[in-house]
C-alpha positions as CSV (number, residue, x, y, z in Angstrom):
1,X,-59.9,-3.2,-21.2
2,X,-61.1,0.4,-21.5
3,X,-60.3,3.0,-24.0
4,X,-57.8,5.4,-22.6
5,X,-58.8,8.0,-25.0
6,X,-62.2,7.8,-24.4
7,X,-61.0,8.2,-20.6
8,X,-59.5,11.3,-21.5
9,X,-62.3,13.0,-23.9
10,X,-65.0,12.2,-21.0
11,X,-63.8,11.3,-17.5
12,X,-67.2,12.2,-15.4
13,X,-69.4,9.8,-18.2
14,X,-66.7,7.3,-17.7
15,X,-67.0,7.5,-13.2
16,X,-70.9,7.8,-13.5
17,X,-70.9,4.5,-15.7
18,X,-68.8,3.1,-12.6
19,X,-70.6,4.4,-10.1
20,X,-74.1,2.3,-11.3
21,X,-72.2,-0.9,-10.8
22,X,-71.2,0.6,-7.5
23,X,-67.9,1.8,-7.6
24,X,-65.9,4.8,-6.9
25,X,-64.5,7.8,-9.1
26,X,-61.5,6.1,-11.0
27,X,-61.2,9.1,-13.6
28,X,-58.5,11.2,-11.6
29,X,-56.3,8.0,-10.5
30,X,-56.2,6.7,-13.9
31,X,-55.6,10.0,-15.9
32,X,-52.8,11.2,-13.6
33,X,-50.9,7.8,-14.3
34,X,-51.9,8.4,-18.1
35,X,-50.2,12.1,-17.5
36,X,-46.6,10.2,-16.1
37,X,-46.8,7.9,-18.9
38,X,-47.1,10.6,-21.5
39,X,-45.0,13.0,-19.5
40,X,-42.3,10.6,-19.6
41,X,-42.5,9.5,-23.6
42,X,-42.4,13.9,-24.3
43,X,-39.6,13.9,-22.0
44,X,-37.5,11.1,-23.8
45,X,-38.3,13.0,-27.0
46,X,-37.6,16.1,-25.9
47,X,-34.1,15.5,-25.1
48,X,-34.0,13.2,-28.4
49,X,-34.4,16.2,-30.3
50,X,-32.1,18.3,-27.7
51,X,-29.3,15.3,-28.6
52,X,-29.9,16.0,-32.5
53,X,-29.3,20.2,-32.2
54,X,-26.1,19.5,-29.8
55,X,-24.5,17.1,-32.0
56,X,-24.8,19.2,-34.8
57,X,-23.1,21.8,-33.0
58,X,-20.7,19.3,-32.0
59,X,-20.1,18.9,-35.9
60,X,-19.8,22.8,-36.7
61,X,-17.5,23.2,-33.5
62,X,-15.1,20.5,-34.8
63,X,-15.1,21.7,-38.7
64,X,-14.5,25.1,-37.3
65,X,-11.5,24.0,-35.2
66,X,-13.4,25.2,-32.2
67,X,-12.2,22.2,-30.2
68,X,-12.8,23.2,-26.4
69,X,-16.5,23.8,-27.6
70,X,-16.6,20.5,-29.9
71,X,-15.2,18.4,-26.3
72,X,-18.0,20.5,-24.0
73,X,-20.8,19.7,-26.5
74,X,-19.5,16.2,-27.6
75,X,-19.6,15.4,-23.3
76,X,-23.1,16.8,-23.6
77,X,-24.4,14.6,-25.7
78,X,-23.1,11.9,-23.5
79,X,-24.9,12.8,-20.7
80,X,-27.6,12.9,-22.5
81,X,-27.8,10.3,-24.4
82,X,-26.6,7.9,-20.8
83,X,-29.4,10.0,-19.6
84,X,-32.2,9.0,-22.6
85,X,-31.2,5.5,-22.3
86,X,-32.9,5.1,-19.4
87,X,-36.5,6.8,-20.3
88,X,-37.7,4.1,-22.3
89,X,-37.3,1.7,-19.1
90,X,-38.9,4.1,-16.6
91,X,-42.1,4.8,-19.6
92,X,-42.0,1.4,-19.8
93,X,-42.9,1.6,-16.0
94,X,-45.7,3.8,-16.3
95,X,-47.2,2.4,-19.3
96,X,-47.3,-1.4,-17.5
97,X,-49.1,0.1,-14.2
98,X,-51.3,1.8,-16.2
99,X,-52.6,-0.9,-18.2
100,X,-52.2,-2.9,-14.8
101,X,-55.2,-0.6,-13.3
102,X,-57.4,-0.4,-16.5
103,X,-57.0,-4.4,-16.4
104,X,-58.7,-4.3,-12.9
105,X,-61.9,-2.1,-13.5
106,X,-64.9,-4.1,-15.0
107,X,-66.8,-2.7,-18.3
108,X,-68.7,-0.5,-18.5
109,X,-72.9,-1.3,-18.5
110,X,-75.1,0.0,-21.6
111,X,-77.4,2.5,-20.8
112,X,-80.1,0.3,-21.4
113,X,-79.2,-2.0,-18.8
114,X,-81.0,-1.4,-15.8
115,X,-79.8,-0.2,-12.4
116,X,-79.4,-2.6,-9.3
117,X,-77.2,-3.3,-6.6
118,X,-77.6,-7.4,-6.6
119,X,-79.7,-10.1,-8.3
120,X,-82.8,-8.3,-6.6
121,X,-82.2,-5.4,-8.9
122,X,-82.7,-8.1,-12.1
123,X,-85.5,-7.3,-14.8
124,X,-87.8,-10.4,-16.2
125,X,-88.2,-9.9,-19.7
126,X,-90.6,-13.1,-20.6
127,X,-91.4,-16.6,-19.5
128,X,-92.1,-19.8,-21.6
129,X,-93.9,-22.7,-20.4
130,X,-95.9,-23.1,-17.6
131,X,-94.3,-25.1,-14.5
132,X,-95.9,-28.8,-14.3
133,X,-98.6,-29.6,-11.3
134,X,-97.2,-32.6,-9.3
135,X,-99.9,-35.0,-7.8
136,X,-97.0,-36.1,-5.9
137,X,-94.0,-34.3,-4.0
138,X,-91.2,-33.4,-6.5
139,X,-88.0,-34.6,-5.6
140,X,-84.7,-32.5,-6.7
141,X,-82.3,-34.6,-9.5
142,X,-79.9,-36.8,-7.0
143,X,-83.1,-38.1,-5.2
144,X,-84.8,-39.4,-7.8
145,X,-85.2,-43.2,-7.4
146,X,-84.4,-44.1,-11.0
147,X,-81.6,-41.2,-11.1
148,X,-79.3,-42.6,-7.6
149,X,-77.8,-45.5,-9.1
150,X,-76.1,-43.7,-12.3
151,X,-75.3,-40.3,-10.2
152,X,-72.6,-41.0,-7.4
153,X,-71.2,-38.5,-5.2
154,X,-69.5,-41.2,-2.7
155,X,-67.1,-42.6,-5.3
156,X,-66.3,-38.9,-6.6
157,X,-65.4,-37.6,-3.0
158,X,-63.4,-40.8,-2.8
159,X,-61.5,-39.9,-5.9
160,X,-61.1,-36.2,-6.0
161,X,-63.5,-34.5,-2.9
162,X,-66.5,-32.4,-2.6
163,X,-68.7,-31.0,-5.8
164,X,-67.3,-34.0,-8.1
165,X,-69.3,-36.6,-9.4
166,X,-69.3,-40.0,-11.3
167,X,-71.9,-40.3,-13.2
168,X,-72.7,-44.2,-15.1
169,X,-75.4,-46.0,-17.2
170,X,-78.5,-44.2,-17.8
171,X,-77.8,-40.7,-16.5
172,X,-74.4,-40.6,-18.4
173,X,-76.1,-41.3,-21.6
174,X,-78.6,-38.7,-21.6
175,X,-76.3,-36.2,-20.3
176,X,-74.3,-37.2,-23.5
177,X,-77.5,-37.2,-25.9
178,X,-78.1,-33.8,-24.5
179,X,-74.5,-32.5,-25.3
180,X,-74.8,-34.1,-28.7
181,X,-78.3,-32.0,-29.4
182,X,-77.2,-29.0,-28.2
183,X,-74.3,-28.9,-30.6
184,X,-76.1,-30.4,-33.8
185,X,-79.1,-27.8,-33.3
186,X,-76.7,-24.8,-32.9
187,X,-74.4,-26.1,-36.3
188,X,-77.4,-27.6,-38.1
189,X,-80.3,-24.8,-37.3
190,X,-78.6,-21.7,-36.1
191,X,-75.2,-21.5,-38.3
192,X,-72.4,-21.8,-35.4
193,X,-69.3,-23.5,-36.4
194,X,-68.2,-26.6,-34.2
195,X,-65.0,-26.5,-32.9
196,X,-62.5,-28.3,-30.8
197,X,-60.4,-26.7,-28.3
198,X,-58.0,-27.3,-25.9
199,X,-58.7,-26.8,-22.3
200,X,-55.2,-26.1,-20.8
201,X,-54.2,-22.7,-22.3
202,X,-51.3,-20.0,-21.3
203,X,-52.1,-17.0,-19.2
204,X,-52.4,-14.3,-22.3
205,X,-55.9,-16.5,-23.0
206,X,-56.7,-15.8,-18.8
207,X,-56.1,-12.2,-19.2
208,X,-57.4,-11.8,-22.8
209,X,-61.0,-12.9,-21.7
210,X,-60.8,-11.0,-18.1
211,X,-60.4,-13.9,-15.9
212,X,-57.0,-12.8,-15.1
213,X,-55.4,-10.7,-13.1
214,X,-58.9,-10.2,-11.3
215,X,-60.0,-13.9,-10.7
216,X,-57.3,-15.9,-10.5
217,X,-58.8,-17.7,-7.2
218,X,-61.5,-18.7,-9.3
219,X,-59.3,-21.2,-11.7
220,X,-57.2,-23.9,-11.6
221,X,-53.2,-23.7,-12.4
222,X,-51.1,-26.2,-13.7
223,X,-47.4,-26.3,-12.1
224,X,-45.9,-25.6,-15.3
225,X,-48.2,-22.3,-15.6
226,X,-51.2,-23.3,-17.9
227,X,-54.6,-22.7,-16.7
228,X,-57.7,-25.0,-17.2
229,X,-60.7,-22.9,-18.8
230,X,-63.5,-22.4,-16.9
231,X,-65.5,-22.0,-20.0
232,X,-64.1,-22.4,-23.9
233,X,-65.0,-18.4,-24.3
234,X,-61.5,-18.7,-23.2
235,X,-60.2,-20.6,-26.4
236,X,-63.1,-19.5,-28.5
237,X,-62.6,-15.9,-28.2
238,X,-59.2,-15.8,-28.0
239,X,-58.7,-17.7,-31.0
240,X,-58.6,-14.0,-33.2
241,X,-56.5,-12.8,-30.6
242,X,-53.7,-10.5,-32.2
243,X,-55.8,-10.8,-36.0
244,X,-56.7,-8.2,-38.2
245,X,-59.7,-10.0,-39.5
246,X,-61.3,-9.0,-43.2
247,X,-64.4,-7.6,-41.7
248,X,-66.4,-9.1,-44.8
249,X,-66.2,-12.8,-42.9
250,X,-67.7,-11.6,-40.1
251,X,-69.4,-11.8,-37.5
252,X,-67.8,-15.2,-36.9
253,X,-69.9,-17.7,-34.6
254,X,-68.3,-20.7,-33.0
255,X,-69.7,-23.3,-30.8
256,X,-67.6,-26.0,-28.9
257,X,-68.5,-28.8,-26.3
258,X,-66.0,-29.0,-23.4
259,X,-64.9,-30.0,-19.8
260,X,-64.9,-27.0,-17.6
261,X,-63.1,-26.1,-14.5
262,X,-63.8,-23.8,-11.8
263,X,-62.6,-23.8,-7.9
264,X,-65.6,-21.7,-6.7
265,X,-63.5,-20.0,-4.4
266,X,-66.4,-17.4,-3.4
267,X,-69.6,-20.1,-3.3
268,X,-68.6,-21.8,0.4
269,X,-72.0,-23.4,1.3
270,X,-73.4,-22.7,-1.1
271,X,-75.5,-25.9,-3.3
272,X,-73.4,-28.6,-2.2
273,X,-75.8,-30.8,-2.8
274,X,-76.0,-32.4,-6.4
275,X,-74.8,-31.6,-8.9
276,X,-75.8,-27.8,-10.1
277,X,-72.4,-26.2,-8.3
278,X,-69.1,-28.6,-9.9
279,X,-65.5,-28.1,-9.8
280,X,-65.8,-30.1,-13.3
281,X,-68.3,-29.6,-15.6
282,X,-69.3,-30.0,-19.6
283,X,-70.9,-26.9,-21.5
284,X,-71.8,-26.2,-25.1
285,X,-70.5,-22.7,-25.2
286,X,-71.1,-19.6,-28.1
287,X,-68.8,-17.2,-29.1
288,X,-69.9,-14.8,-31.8
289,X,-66.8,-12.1,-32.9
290,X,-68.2,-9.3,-35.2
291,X,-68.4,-5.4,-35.9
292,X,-69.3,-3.2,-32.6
293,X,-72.4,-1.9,-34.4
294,X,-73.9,-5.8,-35.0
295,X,-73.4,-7.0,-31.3
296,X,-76.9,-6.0,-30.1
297,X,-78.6,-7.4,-32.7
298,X,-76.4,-11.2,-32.3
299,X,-77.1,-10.8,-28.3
300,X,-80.2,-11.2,-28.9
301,X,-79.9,-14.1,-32.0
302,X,-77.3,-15.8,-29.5
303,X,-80.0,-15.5,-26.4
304,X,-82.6,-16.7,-28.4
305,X,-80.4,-19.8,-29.5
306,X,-79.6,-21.1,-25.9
307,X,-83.8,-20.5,-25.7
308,X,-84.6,-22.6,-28.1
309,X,-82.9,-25.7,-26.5
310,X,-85.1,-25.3,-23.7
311,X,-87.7,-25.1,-25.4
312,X,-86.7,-28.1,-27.8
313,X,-86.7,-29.7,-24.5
314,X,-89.8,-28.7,-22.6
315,X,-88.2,-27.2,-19.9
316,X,-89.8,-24.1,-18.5
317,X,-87.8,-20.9,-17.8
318,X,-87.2,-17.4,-17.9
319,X,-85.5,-14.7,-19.4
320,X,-84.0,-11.6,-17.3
321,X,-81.5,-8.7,-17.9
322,X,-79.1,-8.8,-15.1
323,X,-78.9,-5.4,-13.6
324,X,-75.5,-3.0,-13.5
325,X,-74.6,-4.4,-10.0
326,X,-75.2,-8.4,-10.8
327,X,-73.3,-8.6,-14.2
328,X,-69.9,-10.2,-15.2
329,X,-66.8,-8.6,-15.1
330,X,-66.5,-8.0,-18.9
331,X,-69.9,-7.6,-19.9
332,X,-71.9,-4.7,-21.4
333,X,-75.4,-6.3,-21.1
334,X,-76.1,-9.9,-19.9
335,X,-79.4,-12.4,-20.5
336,X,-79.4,-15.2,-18.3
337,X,-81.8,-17.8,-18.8
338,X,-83.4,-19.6,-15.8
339,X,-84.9,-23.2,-15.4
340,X,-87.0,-24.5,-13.7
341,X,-86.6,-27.0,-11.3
342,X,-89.3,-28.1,-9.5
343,X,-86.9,-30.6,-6.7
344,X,-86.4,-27.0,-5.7
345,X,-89.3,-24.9,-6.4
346,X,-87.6,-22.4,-8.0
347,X,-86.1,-20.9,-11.3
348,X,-82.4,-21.3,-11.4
349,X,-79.5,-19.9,-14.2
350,X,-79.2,-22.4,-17.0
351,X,-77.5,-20.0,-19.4
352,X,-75.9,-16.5,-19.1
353,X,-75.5,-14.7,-22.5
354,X,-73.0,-11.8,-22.8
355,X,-72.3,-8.9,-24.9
356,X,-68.8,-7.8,-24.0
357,X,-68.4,-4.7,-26.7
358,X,-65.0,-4.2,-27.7
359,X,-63.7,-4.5,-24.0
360,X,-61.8,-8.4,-24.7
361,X,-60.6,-7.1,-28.3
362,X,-58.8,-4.2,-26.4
363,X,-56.9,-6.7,-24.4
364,X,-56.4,-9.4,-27.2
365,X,-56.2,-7.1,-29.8
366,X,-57.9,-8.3,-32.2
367,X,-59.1,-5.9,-34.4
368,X,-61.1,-6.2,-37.9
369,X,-60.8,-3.8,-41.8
370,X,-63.0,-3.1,-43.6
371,X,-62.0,-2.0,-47.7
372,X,-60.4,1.5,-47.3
373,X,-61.3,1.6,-43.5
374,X,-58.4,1.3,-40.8
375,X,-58.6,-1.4,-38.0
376,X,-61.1,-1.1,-35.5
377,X,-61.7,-3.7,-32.6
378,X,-64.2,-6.4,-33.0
379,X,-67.5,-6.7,-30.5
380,X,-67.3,-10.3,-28.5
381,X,-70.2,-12.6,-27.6
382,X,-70.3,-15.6,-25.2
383,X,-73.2,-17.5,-24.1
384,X,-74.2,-20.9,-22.7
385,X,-75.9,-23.0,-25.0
386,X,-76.4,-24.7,-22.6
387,X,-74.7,-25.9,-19.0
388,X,-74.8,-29.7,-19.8
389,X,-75.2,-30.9,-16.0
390,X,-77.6,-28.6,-15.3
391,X,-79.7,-29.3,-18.1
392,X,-79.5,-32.6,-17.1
393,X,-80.9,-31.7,-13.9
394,X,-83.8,-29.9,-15.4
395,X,-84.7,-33.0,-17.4
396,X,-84.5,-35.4,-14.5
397,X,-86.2,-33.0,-12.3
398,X,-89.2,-31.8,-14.7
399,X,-89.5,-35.8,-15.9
400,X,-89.5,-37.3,-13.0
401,X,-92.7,-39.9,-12.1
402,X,-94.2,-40.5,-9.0
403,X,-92.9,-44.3,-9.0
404,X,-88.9,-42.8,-9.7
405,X,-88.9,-43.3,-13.1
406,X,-87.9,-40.0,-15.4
407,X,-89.8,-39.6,-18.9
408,X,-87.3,-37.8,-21.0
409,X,-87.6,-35.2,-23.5
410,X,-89.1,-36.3,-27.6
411,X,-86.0,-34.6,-29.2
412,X,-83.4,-36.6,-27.5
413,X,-85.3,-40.4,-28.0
414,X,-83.1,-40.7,-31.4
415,X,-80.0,-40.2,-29.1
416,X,-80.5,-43.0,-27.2
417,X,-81.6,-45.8,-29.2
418,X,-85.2,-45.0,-29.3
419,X,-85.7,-45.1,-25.7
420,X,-87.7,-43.1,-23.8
421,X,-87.6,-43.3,-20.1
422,X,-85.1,-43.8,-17.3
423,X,-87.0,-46.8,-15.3
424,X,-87.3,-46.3,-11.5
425,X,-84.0,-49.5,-11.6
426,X,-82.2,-46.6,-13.3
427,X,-81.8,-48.6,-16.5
428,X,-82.5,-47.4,-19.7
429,X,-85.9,-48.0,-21.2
């Protein structure tokens, strides 16, 4: 959520920062409903104070034994005081649609972050590895030979519909060795904390990480009014929500390894083959919390960890900055990482790695103090690190042989017994 003061101080900054992720002028609405709100708290103490210089007229008039002037101004009073009851309701009003409109309008981009109206507007800042040459015709993950019999879309559509899928034997394993090294590299190497969350959570979570009021469609809601996290930045970021943290233990970085949910309302049509686009899905997500003036500096320490599994992995890819019109809702500045896939010919997002500023902290409040310093609100991070099924597809993909088997990747061998390969039977070998 935005800074209403910051609104005030600098309203054309605040539309021109709008206006690169293609929006309209929101300056004049928002400060005029600010104006209501504040007119209507001066108003309530205005006639506060006018209650507190009649009543103790009211008090002179009666010790006087002026009491025609003690019953006028005691009936003033009255009125009033029937009259400031009802202020705090109607501020209460303005005060609840005003944070209702700042809760719709995205963050604001960095200056840094370049300008573009959609993905085409996207800046490459590096590449590693260099795309293996095929001396046969690559095939994409669910048409592997060796991949089909542990990867079954009929059974899933049976049980639950499109963009689900069983997965058994072979393929289940290594998508569980490569959960397992994701999270032991980020605890182990890079210093993230592991931790277990729930993934049904009330709607103050939705809202305090911007998936609510704005996306609703997007998630899925229980009958009894929980929603199931499309990501655990969700739980992970909202676990300080409400804190005053001691700003000597940060920044705080978390890591967790969790079904996902999302209903994909606005991707009709779009991969519904495979598995990249899922209603359900695993991911090792990163959530760093920390002071605003150290969230540049663990963007980049939190890209570079979702790079480094990739690279642990051999899987080519490559690293853009997302331009203002193809960001998140609640980001500042966004890396995502893209893998390749060679079934398909082409890079595709593996990771996306967010700065968010102190835009979720406004609307958690979660704020931080530092010795003799007043609370301030904490910077937020998320990243992927990494999508588990789509990892999996990279490794099937960029693996795959030319008589169906799938060589997999050195670092994950201790994760499955020592054994190297999927055969081209689909078992384990």
């Amino acid at each position: 959520m935005h800074d209403i003061r910051a609104i005030r101080e600098n309203p054309a900054a605040f539309d021109a920062a709008l206006a690169r992720r293609g929006l309209a002028p929101m300056s004049a609405d928002i400060l005029s409903q600010d104006e209501d709100r504040r007119g209507m708290i001066l108003l309530a103490e205005q006639k506060q104070a006018e209650i507190n210089r009649l009543s103790k007229l009211a008090g002179t008039a009666k010790a006087t034994g002026d009491i025609a002037g003690f019953e006028s101004l005691r009936a003033e009073v009255n009125d009033l005081k029937a009259l400031v009851g009802t202020l705090p309701a109607k501020a209460a009003e303005y005060d609840t649609a005003l944070r209702d409109l700042l809760m719709t309008i995205p963050n604001l981009p960095l200056d840094e972050v370049p300008d573009g109206a959609d993905e085409d507007g996207n800046v490459e800042l590096r590449r590693w590895g260099t795309p293996r040459r095929f001396d046969f015709q690559p095939l994409e993950h669910f048409d592997i030979p060796g991949v089909k019999p542990g990867m079954d879309f009929e059974t899933a559509a049976k049980l639950s519909g499109a963009r689900f899928v069983v997965l058994r034997g072979a393929v289940i394993r290594v998508h569980r060795a490569l959960a397992q090294f994701m999270l032991d590299t980020h605890i182990d190497e890079h210093g993230l904390t592991e931790t277990w969350t729930p993934v049904l959570v009330k709607e103050d979570a939705m809202y305090g990480t911007n998936q609510l009021p704005k996306f609703a469609e997007d998630s899925y809601q229980t009958t009894n009014g929980w929603w199931l996290i499309p990501t655990s930045e969700v739980t992970l970021t909202n676990s300080v929500a409400g804190d005053i943290l001691d700003g000597a233990v940060l920044p705080r970085r978390m890591t967790a390894h969790t079904q996902c949910f999302r209903s994909e309302a606005g991707s009709a049509g779009k991969d519904t083959a495979g598995m990249l686009r899922q209603h359900q899905f695993e991911k090792v997500e990163m959530v760093t919390i920390c002071t605003p003036e150290s969230a540049l500096a663990e963007h980049d320490r939190m890209t570079r960890c979702a790079e480094t599994i990739l690279e642990r992995l051999g899987i080519p890819y490559r690293t853009i900055v997302l331009c203002t019109g193809d960001m998140g809702f609640g980001a500042q500045k966004t890396h995502d990482l893209e893998a390749w896939l060679p079934g398909q010919g082409r890079y595709r997002e593996i990771s996306s790695v967010s700065t968010c500023g102190q835009f979720q902290a406004r609307r958690m409040n979660a704020r931080y103090k530092t010795p003799g310093g007043k609370p301030d609100f904490v910077a937020t991070l998320n990243g992927s690190g990494l999508a588990v099924g789509r990892c999996l597809i990279a490794v099937l993909e960029n693996g795959q042989q030319a008589d169906g088997s799938v060589d997999l990747p050195t670092v994950l061998h201790p994760y499955l017994g020592g054994r190297t390969r999927i055969a081209a039977d689909g078992a384990l070998a």
